[in-house]
C-alpha positions, 0 to 999 in steps of 0.5 A: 311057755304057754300062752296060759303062763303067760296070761298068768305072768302079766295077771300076776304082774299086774296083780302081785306086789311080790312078785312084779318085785321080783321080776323087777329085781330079777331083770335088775340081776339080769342087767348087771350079769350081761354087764359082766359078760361083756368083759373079756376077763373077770377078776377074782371080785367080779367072779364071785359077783357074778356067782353069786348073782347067778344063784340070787336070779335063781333063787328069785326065779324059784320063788315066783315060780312058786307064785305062779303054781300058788295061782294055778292051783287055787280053786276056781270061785265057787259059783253063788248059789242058784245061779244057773248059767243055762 
């Protein structure tokens, strides 16, 4: 990641309902997942829990994803006319 990423990630966490709710519930999903790591054996339910919460970290990592190219992508303030910074 670069550093400019980063900047960007705590700008938009500082910034961004949405997305400090995602990562928020991401690191959430993240918790419970090395909770279920730690087991030697799944059962069939934990299994299925920890599928589907692989996909749900992916799809909230997709999103903020998309946030961040959203930010990246936005053009720069325009400059207020006759200001001249030379």
């Amino acid at each position: 990641m670069t550093a400019d990423s980063q900047d960007l990630k705590a700008l938009l966490l500082e910034t961004d309902d949405e997305f400090r709710q995602l990562v928020s519930k991401h690191q959430e999903l993240e918790g419970r997942l090395q909770q279920l790591s730690t087991k030697h054996y799944l059962s069939q339910p934990e299994q299925l829990e920890e599928s589907t919460l692989k996909k749900r970290k992916l799809q909230l990592k997709d999103r903020m994803e998309e946030i961040v190219r959203r930010h990246r992508q936005r053009p720069s303030a325009p400059m207020m006319s006759g200001f001249n910074p030379n």
